[in-house]
C-alpha positions in Angstrom: -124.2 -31.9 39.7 -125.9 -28.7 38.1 -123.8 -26.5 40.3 -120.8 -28.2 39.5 -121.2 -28.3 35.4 -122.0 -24.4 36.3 -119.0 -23.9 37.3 -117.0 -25.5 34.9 -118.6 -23.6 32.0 -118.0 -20.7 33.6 -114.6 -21.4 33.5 -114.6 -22.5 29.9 -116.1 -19.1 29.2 -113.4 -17.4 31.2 -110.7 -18.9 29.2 -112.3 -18.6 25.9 -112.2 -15.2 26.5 -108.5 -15.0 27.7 -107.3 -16.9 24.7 -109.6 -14.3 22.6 -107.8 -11.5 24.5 -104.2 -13.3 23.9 -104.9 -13.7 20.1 -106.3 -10.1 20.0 -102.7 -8.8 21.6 -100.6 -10.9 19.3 -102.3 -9.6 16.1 -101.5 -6.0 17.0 -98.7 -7.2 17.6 -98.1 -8.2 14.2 -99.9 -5.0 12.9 -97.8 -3.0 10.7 -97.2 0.4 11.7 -99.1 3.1 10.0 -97.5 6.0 8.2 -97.7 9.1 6.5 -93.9 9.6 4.6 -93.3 13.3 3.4 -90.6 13.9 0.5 -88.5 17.3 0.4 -87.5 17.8 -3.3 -85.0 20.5 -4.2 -86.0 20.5 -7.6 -89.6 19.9 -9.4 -90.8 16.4 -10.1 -91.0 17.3 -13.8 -87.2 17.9 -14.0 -86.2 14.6 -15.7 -83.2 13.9 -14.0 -82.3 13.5 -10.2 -85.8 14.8 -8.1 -88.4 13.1 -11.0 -85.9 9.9 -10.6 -86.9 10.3 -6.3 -90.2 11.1 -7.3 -90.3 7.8 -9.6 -89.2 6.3 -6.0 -91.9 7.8 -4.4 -94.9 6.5 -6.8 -92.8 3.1 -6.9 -93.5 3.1 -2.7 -97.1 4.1 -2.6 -98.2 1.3 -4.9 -95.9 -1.8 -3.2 -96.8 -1.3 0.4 -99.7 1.9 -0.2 -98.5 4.5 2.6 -99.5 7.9 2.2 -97.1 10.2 1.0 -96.8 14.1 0.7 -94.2 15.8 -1.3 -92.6 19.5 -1.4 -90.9 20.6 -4.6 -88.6 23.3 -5.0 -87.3 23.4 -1.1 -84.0 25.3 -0.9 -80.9 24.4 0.6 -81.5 26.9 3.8 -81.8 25.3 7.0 -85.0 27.1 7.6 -86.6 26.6 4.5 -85.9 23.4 5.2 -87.1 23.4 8.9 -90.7 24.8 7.9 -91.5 22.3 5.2 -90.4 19.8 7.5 -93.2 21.1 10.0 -95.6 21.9 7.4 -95.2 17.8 6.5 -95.2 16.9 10.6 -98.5 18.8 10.7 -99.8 16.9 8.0 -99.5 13.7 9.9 -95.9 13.1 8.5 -94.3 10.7 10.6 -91.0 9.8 8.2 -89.7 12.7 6.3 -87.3 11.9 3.4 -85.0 14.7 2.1 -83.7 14.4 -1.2 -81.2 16.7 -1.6 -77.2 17.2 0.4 -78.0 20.6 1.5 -81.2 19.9 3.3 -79.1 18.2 6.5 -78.6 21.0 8.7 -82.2 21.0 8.6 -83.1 17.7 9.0 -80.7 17.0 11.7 -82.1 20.2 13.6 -85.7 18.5 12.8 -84.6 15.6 14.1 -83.7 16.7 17.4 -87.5 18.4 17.3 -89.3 15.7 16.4 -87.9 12.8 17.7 -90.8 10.2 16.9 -90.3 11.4 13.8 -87.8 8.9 11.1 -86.0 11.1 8.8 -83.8 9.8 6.0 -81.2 12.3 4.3 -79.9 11.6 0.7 -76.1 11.6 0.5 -75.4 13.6 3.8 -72.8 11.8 6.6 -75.0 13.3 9.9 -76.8 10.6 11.7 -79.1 10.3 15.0 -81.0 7.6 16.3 -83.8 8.7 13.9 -82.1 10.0 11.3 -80.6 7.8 8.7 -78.1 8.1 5.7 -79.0 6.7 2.5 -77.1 7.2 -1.7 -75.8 5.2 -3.8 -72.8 4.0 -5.7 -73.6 5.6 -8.6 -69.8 6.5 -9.3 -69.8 3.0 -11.0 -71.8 3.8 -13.4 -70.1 7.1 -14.1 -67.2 4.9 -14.5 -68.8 2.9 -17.5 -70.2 5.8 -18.7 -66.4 6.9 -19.1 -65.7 3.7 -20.9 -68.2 4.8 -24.4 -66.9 8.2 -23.6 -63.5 7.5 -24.1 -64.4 5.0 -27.1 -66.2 7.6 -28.7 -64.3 11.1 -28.3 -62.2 12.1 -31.6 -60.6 14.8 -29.8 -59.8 13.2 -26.6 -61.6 16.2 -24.8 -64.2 15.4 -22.8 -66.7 18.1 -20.8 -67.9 17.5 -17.4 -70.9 19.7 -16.0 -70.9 19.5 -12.6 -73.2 21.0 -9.8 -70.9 21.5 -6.2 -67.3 20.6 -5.8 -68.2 18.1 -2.8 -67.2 14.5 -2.6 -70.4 13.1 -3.9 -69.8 14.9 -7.4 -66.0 14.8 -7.0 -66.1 11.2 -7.2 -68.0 10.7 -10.1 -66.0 13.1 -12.1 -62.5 11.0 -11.0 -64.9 7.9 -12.1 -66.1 8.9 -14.9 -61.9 10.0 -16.0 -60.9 6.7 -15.0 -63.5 5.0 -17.0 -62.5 7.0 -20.2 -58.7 6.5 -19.8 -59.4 2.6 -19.2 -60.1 2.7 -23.0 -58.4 5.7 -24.2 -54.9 7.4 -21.7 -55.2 10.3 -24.2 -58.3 11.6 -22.4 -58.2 14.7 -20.9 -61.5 15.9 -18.7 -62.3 19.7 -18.7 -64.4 20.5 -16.0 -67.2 23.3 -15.7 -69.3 24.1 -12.3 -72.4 25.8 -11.9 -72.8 25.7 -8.0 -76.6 25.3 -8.0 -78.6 21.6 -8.3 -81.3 22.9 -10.9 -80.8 25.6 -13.4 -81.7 24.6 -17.2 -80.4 27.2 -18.5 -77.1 27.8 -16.4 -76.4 23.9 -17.3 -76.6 24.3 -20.6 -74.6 27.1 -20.8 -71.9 25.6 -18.9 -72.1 22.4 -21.8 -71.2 25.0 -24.4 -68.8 26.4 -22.7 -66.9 23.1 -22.5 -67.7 22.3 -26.1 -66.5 25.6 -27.3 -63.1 24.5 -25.4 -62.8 21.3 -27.7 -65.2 19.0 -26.1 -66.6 16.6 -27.5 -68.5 14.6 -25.6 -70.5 16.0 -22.6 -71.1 14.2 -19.1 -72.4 15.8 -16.1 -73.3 16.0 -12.7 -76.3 17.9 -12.5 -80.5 17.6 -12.3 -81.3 18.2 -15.8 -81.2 17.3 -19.4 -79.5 20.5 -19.9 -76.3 19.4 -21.2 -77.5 16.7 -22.8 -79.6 19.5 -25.4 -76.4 21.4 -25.5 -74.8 18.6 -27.2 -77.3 17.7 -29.1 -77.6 21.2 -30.2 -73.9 21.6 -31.2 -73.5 18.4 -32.8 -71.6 16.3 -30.2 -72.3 13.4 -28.0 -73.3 13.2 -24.5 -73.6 9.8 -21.3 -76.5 11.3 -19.3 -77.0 11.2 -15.3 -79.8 10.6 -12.8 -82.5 9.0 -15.4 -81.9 7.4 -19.2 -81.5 10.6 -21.3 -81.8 9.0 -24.5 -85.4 10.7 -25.4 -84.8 14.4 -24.4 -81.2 13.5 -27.3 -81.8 11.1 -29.3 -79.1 12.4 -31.4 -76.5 12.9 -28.9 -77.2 10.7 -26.0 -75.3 7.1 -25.7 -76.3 5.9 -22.5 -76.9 7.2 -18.9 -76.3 6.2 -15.2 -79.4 5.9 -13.9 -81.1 5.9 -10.0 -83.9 3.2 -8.6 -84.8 4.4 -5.4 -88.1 2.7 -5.1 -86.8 -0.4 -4.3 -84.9 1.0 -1.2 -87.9 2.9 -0.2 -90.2 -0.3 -0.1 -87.2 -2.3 2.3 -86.7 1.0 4.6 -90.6 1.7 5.1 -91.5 -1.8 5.5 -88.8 -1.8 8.1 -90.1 0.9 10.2 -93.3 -0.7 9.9 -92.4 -3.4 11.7 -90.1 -1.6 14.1 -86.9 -3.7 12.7 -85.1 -0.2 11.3 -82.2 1.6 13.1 -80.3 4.5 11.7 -77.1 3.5 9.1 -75.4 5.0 6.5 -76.4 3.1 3.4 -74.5 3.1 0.2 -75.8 0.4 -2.0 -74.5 -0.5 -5.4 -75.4 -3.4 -8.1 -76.2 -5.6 -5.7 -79.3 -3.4 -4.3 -80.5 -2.5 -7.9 -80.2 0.9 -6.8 -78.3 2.0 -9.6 -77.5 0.8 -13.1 -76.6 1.8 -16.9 -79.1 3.1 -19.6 -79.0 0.7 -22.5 -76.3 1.6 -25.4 -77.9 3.8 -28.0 -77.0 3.4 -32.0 -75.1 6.5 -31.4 -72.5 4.7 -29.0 -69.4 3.8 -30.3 -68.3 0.5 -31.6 -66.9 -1.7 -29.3 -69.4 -0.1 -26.8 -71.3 -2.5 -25.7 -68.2 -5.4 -25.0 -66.1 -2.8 -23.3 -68.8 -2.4 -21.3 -69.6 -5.6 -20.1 -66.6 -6.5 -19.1 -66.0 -3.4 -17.0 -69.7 -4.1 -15.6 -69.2 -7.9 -14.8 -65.9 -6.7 -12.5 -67.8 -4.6 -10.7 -70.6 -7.0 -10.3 -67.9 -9.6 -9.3 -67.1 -7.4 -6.0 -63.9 -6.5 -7.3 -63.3 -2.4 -6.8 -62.0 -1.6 -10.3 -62.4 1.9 -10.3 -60.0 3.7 -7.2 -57.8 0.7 -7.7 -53.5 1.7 -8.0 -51.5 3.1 -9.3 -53.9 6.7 -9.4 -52.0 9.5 -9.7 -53.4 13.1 -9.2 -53.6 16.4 -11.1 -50.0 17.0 -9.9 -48.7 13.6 -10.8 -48.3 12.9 -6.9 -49.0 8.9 -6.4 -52.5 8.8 -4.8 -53.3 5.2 -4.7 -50.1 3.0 -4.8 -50.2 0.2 -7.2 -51.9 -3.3 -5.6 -53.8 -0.6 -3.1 -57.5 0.3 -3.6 -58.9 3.0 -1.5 -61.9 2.5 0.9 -65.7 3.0 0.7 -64.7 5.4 3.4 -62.0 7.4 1.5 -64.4 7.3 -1.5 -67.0 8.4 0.1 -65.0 11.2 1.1 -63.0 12.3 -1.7 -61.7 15.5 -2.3 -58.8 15.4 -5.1 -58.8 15.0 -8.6 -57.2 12.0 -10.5 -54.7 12.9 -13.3 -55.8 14.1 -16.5 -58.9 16.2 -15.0 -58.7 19.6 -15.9 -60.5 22.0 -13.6 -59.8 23.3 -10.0 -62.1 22.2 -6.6 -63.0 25.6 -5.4 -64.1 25.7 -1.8 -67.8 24.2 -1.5 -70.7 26.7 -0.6 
């Protein structure tokens, strides 16, 4: 008898400490994958546009889910600048790298190809890899409202556009942000100035006067800082801001501005790599994703502002594409987008024309 109850507690023992084992394995299972995520910046976190609006991404990460993260400012657009930060970060104990900027892709996709347990995600670019991932946003909606109290506020139906490269991703928002304006006002004419360079204070503000000297007056822009926003307020014009809400560095001048959230998307892509759930895509989220939205109106915005505005903003909400909807003409009055046609995310994405009523030429990109 003692034998026998012997043997049956040794085989309780032995499967106590199989099912131990078994729930041991499933909670590693379930253990979320720890990371260190390093962000390229091509611009400083203090610039109050586009890198402090990343960087504002960055923070909004590292207190939802608490990864570590590193951060580069100032990386240029060079493929071997960008190569060594990226392996300064890897020896770090970087194990995503997120680059903020267009320019840094050659890099990352030669990075990728380097490190490839490594997840990199590229702002804006179109090159992918297994662990490299697209992400941006449709900000051109907002550009487009921000053409709405544009167009409702410009006496001399000239408005200024500073703009950084003449690629697709700033192309669109300057055919946006004309469409917008000519929604409310088909005088509108949009005179465009480039600076070819991301971050330049002083080169953007120039650029603003320039345009302003030319009959502009109210300023938009494509670029990383306040810069043209001061030049308007400076000359005594108005301004719709880009990247963050503008308002503070012009009170004076500034009616509203199309602003980035990043963090959000940061907390869904990390969380899914955590959990081994994320595969490389090209992401382009709009309203839906929070990723981008409008500034509230300022008391310098024009009246009728804020009704023109909502109805433009609940059609985009709705789904319905509003913006590159026919009949679009462009520059040369050649039929573009036939009327009942709308062109594609794809053809969007990739657009290389200006609409009618743009004033400016699209010089080959760097």
């Amino acid at each position: 008898m003692k034998k026998f109850l012997k043997v049956i507690l040794s085989a309780a023992v032995a499967a106590s400490v199989v099912l131990t084992g078994c729930s041991s394995t499933g909670s590693e299972k379930k253990e979320a994958k720890k990371l260190t995520v390093g962000f390229l910046y091509v611009g400083p976190i203090g610039d109050g546009g586009f890198t402090y609006a990343q960087d504002q991404g960055r923070l909004y990460l590292e207190k939802e889910t608490g990864v570590k993260t590193l951060y580069k400012e100032s990386v240029k657009e060079d493929k071997a600048e960008v190569e060594k930060a990226i392996d300064d970060m890897v020896d770090q104990g970087a194990n995503v790298i997120i680059g903020t900027s267009f320019g840094f892709q050659d890099g990352m996709v030669s990075s990728a190809k380097k490190y490839s347990d490594v997840t990199f995600l590229h702002c804006s670019g179109y090159e992918t890899a297994a662990n490299l991932g697209q992400y941006f946003g449709k900000i051109h909606e907002m550009m487009y409202l921000n053409g709405v109290v544009a167009g409702l506020k410009t006496k001399s139906n000239t408005l200024g556009f500073v703009g950084a490269f003449p690629i697709p991703e700033v192309i669109r928002n300057i055919d946006a942000f004309t469409l917008g304006a000519q929604s409310v006002n088909k005088n509108v004419k949009v005179k465009v100035s480039w600076t070819n360079t991301w971050y330049d204070p002083a080169k953007e503000k120039q650029a603003a006067e320039g345009l302003i000297d030319q009959g502009a007056d109210v300023i938009a822009q494509h670029q990383d800082t306040a810069g043209p926003q001061q030049a308007a307020e400076a000359k005594g014009v108005y301004s719709v801001g880009y990247n963050t809400d503008m308002s503070k560095t012009a009170p004076k001048a500034n009616m509203t501005s199309a602003v980035w959230n990043w963090g959000p998307y940061f907390v869904k892509t990390i969380k899914a790599i955590q959990d081994g759930t994320w595969k490389s895509e090209k992401y382009w989220g709009g309203y839906e994703d929070g990723i981008v939205s409008l500034a509230p109106l300022t008391s310098v915005a024009p009246e009728g502002a804020k009704d023109a505005v909502a109805k433009a903003e609940d059609k985009i909400k709705s789904g319905k594409n509003v913006i590159f909807q026919g009949p679009i003409k462009d520059q040369s009055g050649n039929v573009k987008v036939a009327e009942g046609k709308t062109l594609t995310d794809d053809e969007i994405w990739n657009i290389d024309w200006f609409v009618q009523g743009v004033e400016g030429t699209i010089p080959s990109s760097k």
